[in-house]
PyMOL commands that place a pseudoatom at each C-alpha (Angstrom):
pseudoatom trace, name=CA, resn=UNK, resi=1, chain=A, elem=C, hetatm=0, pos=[53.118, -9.169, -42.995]
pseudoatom trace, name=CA, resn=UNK, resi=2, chain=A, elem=C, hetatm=0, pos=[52.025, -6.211, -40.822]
pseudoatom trace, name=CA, resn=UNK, resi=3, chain=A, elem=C, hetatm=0, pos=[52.606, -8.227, -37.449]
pseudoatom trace, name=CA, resn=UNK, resi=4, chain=A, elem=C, hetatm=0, pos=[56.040, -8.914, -38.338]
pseudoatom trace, name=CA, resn=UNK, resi=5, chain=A, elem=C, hetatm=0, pos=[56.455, -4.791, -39.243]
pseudoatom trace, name=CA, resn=UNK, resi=6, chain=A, elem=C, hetatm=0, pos=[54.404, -4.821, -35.406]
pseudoatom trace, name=CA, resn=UNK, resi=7, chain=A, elem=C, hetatm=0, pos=[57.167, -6.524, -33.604]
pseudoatom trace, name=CA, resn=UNK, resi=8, chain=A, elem=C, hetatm=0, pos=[59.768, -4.223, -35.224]
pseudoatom trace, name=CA, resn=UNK, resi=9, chain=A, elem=C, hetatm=0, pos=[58.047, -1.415, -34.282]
pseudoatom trace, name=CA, resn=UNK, resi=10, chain=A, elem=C, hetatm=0, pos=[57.586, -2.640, -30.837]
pseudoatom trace, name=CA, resn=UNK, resi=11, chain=A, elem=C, hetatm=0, pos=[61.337, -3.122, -30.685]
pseudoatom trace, name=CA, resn=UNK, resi=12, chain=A, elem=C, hetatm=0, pos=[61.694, 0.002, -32.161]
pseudoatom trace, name=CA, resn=UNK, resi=13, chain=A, elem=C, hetatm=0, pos=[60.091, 1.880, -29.814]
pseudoatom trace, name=CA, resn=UNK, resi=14, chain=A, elem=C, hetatm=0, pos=[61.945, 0.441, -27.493]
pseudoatom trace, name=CA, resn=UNK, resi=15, chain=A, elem=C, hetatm=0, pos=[64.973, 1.305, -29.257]
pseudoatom trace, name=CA, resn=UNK, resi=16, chain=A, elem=C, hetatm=0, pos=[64.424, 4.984, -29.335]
pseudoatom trace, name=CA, resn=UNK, resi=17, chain=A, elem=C, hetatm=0, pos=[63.265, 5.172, -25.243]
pseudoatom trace, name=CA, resn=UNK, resi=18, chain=A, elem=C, hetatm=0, pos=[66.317, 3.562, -24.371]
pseudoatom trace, name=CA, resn=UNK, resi=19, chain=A, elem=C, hetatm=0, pos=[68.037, 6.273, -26.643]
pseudoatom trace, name=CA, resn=UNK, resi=20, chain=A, elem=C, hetatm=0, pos=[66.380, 8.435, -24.768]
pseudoatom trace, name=CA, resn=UNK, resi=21, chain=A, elem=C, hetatm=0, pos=[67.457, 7.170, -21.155]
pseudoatom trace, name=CA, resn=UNK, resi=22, chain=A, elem=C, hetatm=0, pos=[70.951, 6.910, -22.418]
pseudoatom trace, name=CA, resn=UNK, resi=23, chain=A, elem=C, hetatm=0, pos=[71.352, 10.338, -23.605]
pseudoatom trace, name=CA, resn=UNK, resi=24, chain=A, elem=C, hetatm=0, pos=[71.261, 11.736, -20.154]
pseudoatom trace, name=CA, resn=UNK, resi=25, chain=A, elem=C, hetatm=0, pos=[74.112, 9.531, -19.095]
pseudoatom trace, name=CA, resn=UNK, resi=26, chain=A, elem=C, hetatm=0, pos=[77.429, 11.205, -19.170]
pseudoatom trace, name=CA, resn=UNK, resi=27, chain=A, elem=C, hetatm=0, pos=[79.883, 9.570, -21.706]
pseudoatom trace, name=CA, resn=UNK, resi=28, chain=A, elem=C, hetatm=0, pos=[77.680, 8.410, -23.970]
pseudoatom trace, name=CA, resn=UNK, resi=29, chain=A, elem=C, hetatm=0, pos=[78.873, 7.092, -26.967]
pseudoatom trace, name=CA, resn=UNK, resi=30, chain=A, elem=C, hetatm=0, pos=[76.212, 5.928, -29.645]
pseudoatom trace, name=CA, resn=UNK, resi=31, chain=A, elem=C, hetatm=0, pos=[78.942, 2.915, -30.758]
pseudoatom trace, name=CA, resn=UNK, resi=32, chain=A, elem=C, hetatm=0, pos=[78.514, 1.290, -27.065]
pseudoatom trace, name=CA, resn=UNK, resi=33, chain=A, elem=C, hetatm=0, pos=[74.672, 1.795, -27.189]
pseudoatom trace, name=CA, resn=UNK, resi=34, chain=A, elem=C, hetatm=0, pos=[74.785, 0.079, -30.711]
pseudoatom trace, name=CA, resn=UNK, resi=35, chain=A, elem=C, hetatm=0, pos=[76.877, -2.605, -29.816]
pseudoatom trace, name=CA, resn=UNK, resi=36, chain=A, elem=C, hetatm=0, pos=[75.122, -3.462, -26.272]
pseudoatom trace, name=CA, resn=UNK, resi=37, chain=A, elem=C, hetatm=0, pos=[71.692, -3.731, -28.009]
pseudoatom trace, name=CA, resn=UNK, resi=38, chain=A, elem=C, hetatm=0, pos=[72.769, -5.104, -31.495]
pseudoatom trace, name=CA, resn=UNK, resi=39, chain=A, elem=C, hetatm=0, pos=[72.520, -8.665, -30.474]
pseudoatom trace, name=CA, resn=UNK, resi=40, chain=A, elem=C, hetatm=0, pos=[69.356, -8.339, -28.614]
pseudoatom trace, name=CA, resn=UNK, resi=41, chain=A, elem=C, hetatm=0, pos=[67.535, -6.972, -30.893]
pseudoatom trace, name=CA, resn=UNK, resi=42, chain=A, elem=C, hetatm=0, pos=[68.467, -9.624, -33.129]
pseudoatom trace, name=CA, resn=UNK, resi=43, chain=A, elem=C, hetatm=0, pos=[67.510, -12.082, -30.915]
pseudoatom trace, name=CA, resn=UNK, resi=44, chain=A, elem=C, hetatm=0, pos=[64.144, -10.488, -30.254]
pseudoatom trace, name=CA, resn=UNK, resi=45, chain=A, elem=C, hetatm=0, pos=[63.094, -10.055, -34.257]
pseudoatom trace, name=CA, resn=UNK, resi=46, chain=A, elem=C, hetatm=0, pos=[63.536, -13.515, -34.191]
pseudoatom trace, name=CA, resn=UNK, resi=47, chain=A, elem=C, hetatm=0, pos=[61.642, -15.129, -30.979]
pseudoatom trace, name=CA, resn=UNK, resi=48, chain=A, elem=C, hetatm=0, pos=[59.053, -12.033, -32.293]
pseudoatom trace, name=CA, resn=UNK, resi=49, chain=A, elem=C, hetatm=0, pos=[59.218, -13.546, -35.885]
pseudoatom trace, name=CA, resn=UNK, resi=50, chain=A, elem=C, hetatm=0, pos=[58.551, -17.233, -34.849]
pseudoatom trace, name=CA, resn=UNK, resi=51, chain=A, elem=C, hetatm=0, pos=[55.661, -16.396, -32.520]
pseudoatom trace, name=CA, resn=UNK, resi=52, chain=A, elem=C, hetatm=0, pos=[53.489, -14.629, -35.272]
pseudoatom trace, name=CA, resn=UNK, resi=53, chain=A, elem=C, hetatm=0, pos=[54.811, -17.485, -37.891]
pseudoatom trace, name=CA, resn=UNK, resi=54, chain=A, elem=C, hetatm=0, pos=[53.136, -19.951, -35.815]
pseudoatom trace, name=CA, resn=UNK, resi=55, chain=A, elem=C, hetatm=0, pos=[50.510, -17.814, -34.826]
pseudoatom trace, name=CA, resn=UNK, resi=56, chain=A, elem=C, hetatm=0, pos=[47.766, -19.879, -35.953]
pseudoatom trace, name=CA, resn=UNK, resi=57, chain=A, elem=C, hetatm=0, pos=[49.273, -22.891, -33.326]
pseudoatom trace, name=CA, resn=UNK, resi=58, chain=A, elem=C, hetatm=0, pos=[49.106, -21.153, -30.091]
pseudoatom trace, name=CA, resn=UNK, resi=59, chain=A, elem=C, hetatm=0, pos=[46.023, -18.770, -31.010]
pseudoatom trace, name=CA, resn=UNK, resi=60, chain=A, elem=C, hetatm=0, pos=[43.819, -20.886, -28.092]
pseudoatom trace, name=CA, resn=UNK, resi=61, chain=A, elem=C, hetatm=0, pos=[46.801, -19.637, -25.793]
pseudoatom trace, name=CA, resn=UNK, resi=62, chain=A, elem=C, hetatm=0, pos=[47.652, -16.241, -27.158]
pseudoatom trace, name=CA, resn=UNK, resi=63, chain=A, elem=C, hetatm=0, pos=[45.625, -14.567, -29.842]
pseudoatom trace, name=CA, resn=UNK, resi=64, chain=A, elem=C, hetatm=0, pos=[48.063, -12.721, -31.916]
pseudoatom trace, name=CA, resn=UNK, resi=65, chain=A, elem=C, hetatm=0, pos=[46.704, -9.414, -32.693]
pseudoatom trace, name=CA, resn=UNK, resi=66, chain=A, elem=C, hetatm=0, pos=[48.557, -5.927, -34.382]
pseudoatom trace, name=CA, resn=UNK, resi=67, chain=A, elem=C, hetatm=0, pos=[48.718, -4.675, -30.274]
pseudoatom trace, name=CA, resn=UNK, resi=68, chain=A, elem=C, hetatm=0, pos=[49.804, -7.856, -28.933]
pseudoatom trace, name=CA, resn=UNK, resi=69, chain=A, elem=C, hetatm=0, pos=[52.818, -7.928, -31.710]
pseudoatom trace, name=CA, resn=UNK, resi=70, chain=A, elem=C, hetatm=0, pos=[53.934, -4.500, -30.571]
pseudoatom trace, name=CA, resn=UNK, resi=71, chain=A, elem=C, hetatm=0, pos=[53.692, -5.804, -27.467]
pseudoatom trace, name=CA, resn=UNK, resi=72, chain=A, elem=C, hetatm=0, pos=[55.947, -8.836, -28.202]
pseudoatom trace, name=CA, resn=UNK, resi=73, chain=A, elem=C, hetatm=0, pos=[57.997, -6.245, -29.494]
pseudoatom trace, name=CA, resn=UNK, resi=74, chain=A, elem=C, hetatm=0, pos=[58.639, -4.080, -27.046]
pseudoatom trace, name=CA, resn=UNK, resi=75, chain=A, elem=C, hetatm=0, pos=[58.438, -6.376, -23.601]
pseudoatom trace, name=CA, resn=UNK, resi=76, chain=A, elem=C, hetatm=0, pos=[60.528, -9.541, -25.940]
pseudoatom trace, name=CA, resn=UNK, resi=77, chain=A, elem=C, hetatm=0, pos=[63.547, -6.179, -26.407]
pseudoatom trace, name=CA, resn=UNK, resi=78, chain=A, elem=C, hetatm=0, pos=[62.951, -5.570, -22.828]
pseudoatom trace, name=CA, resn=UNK, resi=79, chain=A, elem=C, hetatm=0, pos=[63.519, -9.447, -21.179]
pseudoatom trace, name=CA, resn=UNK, resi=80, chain=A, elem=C, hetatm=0, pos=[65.726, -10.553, -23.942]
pseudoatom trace, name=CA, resn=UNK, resi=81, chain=A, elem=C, hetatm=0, pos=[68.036, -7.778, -22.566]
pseudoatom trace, name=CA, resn=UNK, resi=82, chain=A, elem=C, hetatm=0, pos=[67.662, -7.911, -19.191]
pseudoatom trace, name=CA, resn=UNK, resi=83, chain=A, elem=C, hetatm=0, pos=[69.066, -11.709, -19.631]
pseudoatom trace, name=CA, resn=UNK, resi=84, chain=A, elem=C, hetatm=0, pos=[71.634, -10.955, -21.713]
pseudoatom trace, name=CA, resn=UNK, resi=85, chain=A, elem=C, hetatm=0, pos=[72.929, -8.528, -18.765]
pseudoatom trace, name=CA, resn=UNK, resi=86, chain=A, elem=C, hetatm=0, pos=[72.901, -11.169, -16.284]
pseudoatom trace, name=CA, resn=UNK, resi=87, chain=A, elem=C, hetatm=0, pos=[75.073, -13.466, -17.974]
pseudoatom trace, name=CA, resn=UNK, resi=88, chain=A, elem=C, hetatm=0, pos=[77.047, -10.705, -18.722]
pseudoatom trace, name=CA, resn=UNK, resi=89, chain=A, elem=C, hetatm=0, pos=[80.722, -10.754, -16.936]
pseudoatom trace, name=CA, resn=UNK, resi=90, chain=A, elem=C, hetatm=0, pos=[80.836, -6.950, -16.635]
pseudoatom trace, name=CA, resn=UNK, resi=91, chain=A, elem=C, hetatm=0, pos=[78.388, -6.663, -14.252]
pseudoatom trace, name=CA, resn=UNK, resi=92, chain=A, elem=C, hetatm=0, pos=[78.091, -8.492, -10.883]
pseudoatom trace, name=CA, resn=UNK, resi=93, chain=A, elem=C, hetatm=0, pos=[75.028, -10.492, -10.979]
pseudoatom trace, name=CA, resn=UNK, resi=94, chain=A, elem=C, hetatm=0, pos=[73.642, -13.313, -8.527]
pseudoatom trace, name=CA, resn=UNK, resi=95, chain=A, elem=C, hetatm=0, pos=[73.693, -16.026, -11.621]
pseudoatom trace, name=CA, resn=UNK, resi=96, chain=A, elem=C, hetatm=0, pos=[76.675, -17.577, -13.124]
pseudoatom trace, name=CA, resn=UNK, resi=97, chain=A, elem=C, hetatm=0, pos=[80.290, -16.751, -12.067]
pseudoatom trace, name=CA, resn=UNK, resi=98, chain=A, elem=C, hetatm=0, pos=[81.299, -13.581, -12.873]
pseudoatom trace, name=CA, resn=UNK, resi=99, chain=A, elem=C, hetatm=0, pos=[84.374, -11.961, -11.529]
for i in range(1, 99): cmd.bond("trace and resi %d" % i, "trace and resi %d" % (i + 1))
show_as sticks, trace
zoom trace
C-alpha cells in the first residue's frame, strides 16, 4: 500500500513544480493547467499502479523500493506528458501530422 501512496506522491510532486513553473507564465488560468495534466496523470497512476502490482515479476530487473516508486512517480508524470504533447495537434512537432 505505501508504494502505490509513493507513486502519487511522486506525481504529486510533480504536480505542484509544474504549478510552480506555470505561475510565472502570463495568462495563467488554473482550468487549462487542470485540463492539460488531467489525463496524464491518470495515465501515469496507472502504468505507476501496474508496475508495483507486479512488482514481485520484474524485481530481478527493477527492485521496487519506496524511492524508486516516487521515482516512477515523478519521471512516469514527466514522459507520459511529454508524449502526450507530441501527438498533440496544437503544437508543431516532428511526429504525426499536425497542421
Amino acid at each position: 500500500m505505501e508504494l502505490f501512496l509513493a507513486v502519487v506522491a511522486g506525481a504529486f510532486l510533480y504536480l505542484i513544480l509544474s504549478l510552480n513553473e506555470a505561475l510565472g507564465i502570463d495568462g495563467f488560468k488554473l482550468g487549462t493547467f487542470i485540463s492539460h495534466n488531467i489525463l496524464p496523470t491518470v495515465a501515469n497512476m496507472i502504468c505507476g499502479f501496474v508496475l508495483v502490482w507486479f512488482k514481485e515479476d520484474i524485481a530481478e530487473v527493477l527492485p521496487i523500493t519506496g524511492i524508486v516508486a516516487v521515482f516512477l512517480g515523478y519521471s512516469g508524470q514527466n514522459i507520459i506528458k511529454k508524449i502526450f504533447k507530441v501527438f498533440d495537434t496544437r503544437f508543431e512537432t516532428y511526429v504525426g501530422r499536425n497542421p
